[in-house]
KOLKOLPA-604706 format. One line per 2 residues: number of its first residue (from 0); their letters; for each residue x, y, z of N, C-alpha, C. Coordinates in pm, 1 decimal. Layout:
NUM	a	X/Y/Z/X/Y/Z/X/Y/Z; ...
//
This chain:
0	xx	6657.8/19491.6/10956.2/6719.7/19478.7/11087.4/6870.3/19460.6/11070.1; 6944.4/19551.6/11134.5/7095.2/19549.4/11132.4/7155.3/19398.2/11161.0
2	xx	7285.4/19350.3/11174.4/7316.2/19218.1/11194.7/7346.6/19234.5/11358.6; 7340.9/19392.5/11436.1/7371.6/19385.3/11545.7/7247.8/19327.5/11647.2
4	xx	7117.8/19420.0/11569.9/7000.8/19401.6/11614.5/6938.8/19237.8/11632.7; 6997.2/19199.5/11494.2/6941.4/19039.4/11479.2/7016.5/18960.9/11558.8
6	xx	7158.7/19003.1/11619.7/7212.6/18902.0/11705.6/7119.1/18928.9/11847.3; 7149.2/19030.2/11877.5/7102.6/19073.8/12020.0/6944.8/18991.4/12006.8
8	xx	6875.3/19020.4/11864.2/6727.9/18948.2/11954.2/6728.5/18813.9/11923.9; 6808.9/18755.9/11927.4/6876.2/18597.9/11909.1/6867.7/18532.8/12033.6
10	xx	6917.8/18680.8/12121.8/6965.0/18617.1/12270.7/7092.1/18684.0/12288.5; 7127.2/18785.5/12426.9/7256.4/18846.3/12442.6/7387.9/18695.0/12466.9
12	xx	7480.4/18753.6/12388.7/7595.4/18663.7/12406.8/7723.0/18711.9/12378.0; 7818.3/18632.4/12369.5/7978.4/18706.5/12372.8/7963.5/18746.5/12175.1
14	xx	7905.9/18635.8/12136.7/7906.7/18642.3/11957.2/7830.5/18789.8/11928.8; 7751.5/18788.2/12002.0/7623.6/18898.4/11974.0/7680.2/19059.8/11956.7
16	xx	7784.0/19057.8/12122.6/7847.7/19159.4/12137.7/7957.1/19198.5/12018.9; 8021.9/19116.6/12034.1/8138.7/19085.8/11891.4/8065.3/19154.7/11755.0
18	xx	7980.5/19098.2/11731.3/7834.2/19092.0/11642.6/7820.8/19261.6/11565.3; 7783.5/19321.3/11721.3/7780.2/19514.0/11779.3/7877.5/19548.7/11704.5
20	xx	8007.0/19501.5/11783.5/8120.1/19568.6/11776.9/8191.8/19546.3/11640.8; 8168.1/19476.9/11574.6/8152.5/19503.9/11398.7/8152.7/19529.6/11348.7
22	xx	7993.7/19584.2/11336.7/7916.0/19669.1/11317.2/7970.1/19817.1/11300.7; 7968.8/19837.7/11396.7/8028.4/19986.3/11470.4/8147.2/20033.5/11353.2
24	xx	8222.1/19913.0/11417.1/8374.4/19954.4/11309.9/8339.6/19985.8/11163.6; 8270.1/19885.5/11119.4/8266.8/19909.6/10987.3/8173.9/20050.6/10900.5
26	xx	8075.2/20102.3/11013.6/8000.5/20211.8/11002.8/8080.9/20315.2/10979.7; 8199.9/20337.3/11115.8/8295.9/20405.4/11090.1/8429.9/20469.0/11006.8
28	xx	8434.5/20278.4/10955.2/8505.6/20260.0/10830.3/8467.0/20342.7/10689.7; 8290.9/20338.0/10701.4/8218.9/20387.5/10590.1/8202.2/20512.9/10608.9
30	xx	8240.7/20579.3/10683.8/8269.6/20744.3/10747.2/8348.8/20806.7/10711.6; 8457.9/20717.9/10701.7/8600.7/20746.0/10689.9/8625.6/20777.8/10534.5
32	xx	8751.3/20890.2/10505.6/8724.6/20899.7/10388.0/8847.5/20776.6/10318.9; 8793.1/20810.9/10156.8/8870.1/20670.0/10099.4/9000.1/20637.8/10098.8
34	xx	9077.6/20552.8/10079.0/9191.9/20455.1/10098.2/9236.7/20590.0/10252.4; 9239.0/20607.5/10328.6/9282.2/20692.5/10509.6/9318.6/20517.5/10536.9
36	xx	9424.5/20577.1/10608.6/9461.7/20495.4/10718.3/9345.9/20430.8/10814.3; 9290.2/20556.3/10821.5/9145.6/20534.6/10911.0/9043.1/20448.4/10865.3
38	xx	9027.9/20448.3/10745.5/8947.1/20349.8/10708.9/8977.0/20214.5/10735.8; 9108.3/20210.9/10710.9/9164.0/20077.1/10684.5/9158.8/20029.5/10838.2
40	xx	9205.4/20092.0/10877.3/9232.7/20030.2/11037.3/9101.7/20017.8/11126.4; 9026.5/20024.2/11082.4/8842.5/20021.1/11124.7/8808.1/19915.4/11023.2
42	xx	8790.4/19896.9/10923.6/8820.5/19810.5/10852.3/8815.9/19651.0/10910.3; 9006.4/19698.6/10933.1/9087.4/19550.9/10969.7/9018.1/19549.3/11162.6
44	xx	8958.2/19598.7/11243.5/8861.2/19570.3/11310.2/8775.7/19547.5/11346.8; 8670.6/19553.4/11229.7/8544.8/19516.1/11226.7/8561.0/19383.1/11184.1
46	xx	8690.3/19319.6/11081.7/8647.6/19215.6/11043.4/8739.2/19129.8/11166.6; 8813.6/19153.1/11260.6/8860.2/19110.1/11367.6/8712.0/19088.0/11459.9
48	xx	8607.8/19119.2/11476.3/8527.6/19137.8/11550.9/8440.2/19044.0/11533.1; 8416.9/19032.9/11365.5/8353.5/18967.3/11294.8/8378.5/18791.4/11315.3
50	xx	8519.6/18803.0/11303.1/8588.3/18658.1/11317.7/8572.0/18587.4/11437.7; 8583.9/18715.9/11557.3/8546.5/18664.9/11669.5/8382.5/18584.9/11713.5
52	xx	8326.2/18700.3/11626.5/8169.0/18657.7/11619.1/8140.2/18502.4/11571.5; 8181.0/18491.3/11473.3/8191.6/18382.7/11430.7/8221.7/18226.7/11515.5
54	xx	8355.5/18299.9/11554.1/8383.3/18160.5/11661.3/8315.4/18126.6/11775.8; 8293.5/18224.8/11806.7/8184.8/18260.9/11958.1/8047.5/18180.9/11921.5
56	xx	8003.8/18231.8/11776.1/7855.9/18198.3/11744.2/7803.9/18029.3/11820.0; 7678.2/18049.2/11875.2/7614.7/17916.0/11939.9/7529.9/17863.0/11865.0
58	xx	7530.0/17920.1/11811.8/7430.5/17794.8/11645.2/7464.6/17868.6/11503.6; 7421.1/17782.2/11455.8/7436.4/17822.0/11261.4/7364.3/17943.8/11225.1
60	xx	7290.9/18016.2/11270.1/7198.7/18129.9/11184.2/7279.3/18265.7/11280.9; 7363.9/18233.4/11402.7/7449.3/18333.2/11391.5/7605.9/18328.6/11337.7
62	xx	7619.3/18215.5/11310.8/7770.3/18190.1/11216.8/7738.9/18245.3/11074.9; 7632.4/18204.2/11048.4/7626.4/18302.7/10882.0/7604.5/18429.6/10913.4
64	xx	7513.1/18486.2/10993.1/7545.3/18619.3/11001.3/7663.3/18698.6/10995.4; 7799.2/18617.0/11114.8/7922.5/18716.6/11082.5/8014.0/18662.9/10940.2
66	xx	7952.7/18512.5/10902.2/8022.7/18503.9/10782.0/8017.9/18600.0/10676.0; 7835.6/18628.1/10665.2/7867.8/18743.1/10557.8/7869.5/18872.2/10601.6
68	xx	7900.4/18946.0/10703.2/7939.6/19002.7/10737.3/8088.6/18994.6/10696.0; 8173.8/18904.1/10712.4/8281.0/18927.1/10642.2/8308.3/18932.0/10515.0
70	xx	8182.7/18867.6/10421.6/8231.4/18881.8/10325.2/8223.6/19030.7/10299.0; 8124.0/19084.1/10346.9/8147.3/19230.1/10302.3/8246.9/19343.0/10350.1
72	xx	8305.9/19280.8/10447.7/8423.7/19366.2/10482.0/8544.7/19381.8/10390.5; 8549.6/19208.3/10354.9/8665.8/19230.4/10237.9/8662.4/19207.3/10107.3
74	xx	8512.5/19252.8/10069.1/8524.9/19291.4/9903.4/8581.2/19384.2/9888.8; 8533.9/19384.2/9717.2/8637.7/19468.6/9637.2/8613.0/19622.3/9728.3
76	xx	8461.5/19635.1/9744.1/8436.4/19766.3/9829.2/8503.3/19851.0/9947.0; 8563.3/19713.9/9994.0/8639.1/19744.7/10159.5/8760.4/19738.8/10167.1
78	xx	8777.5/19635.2/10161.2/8939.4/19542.4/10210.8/8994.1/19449.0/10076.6; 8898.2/19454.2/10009.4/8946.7/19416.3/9880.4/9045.7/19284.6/9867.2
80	xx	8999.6/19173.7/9963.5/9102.8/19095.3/10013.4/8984.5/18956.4/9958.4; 9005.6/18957.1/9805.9/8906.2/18821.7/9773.9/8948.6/18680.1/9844.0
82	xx	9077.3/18693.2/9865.9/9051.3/18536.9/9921.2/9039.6/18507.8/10062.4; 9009.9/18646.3/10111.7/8943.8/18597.0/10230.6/8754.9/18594.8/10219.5
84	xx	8735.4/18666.3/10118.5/8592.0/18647.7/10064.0/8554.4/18535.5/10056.5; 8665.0/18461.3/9936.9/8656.8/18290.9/9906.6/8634.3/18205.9/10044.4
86	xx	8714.7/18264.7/10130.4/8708.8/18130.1/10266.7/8578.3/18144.1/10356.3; 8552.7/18247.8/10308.7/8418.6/18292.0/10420.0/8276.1/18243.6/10346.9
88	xx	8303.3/18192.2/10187.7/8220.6/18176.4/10124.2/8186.9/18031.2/10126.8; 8335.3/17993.8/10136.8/8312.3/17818.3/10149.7/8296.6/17784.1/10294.0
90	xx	8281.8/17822.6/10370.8/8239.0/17832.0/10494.3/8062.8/17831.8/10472.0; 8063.7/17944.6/10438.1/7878.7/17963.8/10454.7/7790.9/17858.7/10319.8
92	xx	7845.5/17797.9/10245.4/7818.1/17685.0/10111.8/7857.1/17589.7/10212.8; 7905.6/17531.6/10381.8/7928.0/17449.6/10379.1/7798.3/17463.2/10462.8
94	xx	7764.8/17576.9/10519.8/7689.4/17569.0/10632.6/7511.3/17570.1/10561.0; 7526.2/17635.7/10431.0/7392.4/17615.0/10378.1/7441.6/17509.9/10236.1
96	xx	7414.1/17450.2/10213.2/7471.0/17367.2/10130.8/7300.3/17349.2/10005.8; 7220.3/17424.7/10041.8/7102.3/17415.4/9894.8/7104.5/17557.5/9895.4
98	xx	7151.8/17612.6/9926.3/7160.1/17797.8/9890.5/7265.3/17821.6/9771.8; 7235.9/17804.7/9662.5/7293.5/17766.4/9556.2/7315.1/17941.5/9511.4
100	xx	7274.8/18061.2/9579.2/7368.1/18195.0/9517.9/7496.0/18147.4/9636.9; 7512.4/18102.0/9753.4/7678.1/18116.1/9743.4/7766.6/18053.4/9703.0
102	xx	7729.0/17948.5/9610.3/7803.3/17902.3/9527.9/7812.9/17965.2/9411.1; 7729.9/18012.8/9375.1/7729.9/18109.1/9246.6/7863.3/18292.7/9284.6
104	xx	7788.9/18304.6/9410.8/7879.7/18459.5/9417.2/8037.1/18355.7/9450.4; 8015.7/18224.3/9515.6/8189.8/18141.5/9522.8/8285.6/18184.5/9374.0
106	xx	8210.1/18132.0/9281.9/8219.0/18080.0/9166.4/8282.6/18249.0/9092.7; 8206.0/18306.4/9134.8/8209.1/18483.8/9020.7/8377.4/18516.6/9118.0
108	xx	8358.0/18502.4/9276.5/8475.0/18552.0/9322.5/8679.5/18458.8/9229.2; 8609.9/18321.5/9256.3/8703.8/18246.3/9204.1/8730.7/18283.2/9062.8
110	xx	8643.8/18314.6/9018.2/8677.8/18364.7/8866.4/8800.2/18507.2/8846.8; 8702.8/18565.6/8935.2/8835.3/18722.9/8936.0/8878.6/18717.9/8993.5
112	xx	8981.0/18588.6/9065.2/9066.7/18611.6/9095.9/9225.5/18482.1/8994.2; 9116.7/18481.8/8885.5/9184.8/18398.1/8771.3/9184.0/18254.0/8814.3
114	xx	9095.9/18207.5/8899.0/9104.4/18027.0/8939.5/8964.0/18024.4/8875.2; 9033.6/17990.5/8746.9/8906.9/17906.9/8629.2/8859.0/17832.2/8623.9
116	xx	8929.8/17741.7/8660.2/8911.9/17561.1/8678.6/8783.3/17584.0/8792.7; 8881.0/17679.4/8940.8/8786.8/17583.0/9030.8/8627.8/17699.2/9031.6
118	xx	8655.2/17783.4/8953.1/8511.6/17874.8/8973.7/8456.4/17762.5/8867.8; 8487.2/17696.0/8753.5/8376.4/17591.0/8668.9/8356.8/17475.8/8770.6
120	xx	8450.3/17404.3/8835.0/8393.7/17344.5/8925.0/8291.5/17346.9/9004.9; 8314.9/17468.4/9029.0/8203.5/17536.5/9166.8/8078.6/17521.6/9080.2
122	xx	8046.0/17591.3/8974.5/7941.2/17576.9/8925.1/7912.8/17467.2/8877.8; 7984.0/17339.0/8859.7/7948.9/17208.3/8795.8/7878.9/17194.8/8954.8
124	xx	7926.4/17177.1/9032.5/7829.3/17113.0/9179.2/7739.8/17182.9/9200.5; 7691.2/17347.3/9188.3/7544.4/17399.3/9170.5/7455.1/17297.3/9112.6
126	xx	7546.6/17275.2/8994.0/7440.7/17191.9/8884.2/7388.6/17040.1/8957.7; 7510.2/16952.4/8998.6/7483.8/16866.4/9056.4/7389.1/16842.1/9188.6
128	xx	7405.4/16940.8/9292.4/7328.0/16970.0/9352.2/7164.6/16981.1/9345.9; 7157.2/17064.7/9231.8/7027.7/17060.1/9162.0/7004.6/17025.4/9011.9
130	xx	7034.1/16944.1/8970.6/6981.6/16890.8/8877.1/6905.2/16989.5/8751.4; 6760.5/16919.1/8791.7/6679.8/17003.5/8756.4/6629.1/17162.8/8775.8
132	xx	6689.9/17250.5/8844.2/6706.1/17364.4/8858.4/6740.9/17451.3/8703.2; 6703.1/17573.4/8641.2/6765.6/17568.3/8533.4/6849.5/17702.0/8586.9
134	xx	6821.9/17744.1/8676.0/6944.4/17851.3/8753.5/7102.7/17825.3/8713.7; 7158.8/17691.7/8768.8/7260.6/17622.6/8737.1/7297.8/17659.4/8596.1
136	xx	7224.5/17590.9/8523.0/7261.9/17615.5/8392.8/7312.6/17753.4/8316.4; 7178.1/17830.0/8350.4/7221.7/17962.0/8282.7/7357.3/18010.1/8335.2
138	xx	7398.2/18000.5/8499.7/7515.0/18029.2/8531.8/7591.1/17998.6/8486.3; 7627.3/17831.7/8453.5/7753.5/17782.5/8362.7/7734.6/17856.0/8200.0
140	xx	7613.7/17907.8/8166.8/7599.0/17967.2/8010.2/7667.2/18082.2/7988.3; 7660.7/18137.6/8125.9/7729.7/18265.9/8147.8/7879.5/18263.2/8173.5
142	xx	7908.5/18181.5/8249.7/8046.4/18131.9/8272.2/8110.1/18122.2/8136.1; 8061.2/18061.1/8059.8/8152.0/18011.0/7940.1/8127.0/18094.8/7827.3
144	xx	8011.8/18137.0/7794.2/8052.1/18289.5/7740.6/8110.0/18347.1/7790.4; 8160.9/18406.3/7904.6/8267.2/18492.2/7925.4/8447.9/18406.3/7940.2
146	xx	8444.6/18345.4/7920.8/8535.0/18259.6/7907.8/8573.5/18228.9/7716.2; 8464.5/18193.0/7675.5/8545.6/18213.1/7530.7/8538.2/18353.1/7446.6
148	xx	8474.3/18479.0/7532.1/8468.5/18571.8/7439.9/8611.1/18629.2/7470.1; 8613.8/18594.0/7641.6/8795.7/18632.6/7668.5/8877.7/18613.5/7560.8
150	xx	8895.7/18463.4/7570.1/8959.7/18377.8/7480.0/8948.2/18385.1/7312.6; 8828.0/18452.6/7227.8/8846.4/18508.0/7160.9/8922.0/18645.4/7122.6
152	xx	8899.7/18702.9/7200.7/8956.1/18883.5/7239.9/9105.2/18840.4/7238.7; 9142.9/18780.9/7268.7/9295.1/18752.1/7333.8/9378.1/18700.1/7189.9
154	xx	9329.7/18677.9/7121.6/9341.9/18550.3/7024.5/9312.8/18657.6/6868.5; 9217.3/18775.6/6916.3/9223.8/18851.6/6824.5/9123.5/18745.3/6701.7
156	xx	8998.8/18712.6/6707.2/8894.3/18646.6/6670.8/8818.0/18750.8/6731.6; 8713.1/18694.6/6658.5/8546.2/18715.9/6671.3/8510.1/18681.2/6767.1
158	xx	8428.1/18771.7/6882.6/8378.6/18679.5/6976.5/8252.8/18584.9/6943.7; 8221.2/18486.5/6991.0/8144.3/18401.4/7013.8/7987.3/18485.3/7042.6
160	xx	7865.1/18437.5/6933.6/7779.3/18492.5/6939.7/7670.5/18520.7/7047.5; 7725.7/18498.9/7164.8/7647.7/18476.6/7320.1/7704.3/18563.1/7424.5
162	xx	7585.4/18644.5/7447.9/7602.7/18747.6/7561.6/7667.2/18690.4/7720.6; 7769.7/18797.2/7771.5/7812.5/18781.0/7862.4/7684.1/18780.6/7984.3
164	xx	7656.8/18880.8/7989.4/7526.9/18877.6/8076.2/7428.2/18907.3/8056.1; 7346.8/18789.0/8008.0/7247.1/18803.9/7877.8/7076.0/18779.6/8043.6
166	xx	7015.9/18886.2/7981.5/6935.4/18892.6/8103.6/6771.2/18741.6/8091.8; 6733.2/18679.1/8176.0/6640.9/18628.7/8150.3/6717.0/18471.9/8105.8
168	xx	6605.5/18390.5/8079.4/6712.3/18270.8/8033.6/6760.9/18297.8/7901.9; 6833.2/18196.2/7858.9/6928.2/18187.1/7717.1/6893.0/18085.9/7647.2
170	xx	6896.1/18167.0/7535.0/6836.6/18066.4/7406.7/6953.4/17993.5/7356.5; 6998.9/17959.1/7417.6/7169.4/17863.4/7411.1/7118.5/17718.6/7413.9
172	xx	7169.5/17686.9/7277.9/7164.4/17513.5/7291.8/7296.1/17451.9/7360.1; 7246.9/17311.3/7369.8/7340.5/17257.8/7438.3/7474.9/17245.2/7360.3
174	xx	7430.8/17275.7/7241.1/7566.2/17255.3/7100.9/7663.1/17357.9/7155.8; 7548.1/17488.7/7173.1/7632.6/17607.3/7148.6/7728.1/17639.6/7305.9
176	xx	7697.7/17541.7/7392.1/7743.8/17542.4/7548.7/7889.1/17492.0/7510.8; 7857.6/17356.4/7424.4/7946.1/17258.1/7444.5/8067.3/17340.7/7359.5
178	xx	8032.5/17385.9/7269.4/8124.4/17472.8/7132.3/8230.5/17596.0/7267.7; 8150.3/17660.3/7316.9/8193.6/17729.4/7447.2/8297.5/17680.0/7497.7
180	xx	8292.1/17587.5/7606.7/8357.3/17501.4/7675.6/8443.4/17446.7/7626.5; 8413.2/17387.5/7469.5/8562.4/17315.4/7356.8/8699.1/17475.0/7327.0
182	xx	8620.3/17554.8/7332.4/8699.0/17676.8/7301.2/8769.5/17724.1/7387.2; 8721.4/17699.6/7519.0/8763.6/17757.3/7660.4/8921.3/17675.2/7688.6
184	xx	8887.4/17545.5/7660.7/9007.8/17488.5/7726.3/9077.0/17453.3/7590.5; 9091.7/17445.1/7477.8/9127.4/17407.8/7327.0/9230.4/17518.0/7339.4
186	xx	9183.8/17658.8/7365.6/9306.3/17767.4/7327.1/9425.2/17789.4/7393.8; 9487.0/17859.3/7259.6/9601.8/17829.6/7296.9/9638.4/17940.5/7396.7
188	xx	9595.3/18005.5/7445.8/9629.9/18105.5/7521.2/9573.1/18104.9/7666.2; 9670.7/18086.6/7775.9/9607.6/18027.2/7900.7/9487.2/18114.0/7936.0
190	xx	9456.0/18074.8/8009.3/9311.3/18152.1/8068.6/9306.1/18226.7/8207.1; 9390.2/18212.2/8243.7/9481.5/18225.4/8405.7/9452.3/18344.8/8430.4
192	xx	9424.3/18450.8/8497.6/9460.6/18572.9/8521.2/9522.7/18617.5/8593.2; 9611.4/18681.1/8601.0/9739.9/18699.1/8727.1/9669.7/18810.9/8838.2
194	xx	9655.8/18706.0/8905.7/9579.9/18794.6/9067.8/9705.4/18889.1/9113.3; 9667.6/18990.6/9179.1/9743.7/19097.0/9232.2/9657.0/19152.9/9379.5
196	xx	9716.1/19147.7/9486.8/9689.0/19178.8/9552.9/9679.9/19326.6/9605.5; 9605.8/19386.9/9683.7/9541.8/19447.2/9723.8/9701.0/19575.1/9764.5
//
């Protein structure tokens, strides 16, 4: 069911319409051929529509609807505008707060856009959040393998014997986490990545 369809059988409203009109744009957007003016400017209206939706929305299960609705307007796919991804993300992590993938897709966005610190953060409170979950974990396993194989590469070393995106869980001890993480912030070469905008 489209996000227009799911507003409308929600109940007709100003969000709902907004909701439509979104929709629409962004269909059109996806019509349009690549980097056109036309795209862009359908685009930058759907997620105007979207925003509106949002504010309009009369309960929480239609505020996440246009939230991620925006996020998909301005990924890398669309609008390519991550930190409006980021705000729409901590928005919908505030509004579901045990839905632990949008802290995880928080966490992957904060990363490419070189905020290291706070994408490990993000994933330290997955963890906290759930504890016992081993989801959490493998995410931070993944996090920090890709963080010291960077940091090896850069440094002109060996990378670190742990797959970036190693499928299934990881046979990673806690040694080999911690060895990770000592490497990540130990080197001498910042970790920063210089964001560039769109």
């Amino acid at each position: 069911m489209s996000d227009c369809s799911a507003a409308l059988a929600a109940g007709a409203c100003a969000a709902a319409v907004q909701m439509c009109l979104g929709e629409e744009q962004l269909t059109l957007a996806e019509s349009a051929p690549a980097a056109s003016a036309e795209r862009t400017r359908a685009l930058r209206t759907s997620a105007e529509h979207y925003a509106r939706a949002e504010a309009l929305a009369p309960n929480t299960e239609l505020r996440v609807r246009a939230l991620d609705a925006l996020t998909r307007v301005y990924d890398a796919q669309h609008l390519n505008e991550l930190p409006n991804v980021e705000a729409a993300l901590r928005e919908l992590a505030g509004l579901e707060p045990d839905n632990l993938d949008r802290l995880y897709r928080l966490a992957r966005v904060q990363e490419d856009q070189g905020s290291i610190d706070a994408a490990e953060e993000t994933l330290r409170s997955a963890r906290f959040r759930q504890p016992d979950a081993i989801d959490p974990y493998r995410m931070l396993a993944q996090f920090y393998a890709r963080r010291a194989t960077a940091l090896s590469t850069s440094q002109g070393a060996s990378p670190l014997d742990i797959p970036a995106e190693p499928l299934g869980w990881l046979p990673v001890s806690l040694a080999a986490l911690r060895a990770a993480r000592t490497a990540m912030r130990s080197g001498g070469t910042s970790t920063k990545f210089a964001f560039r905008a769109a």
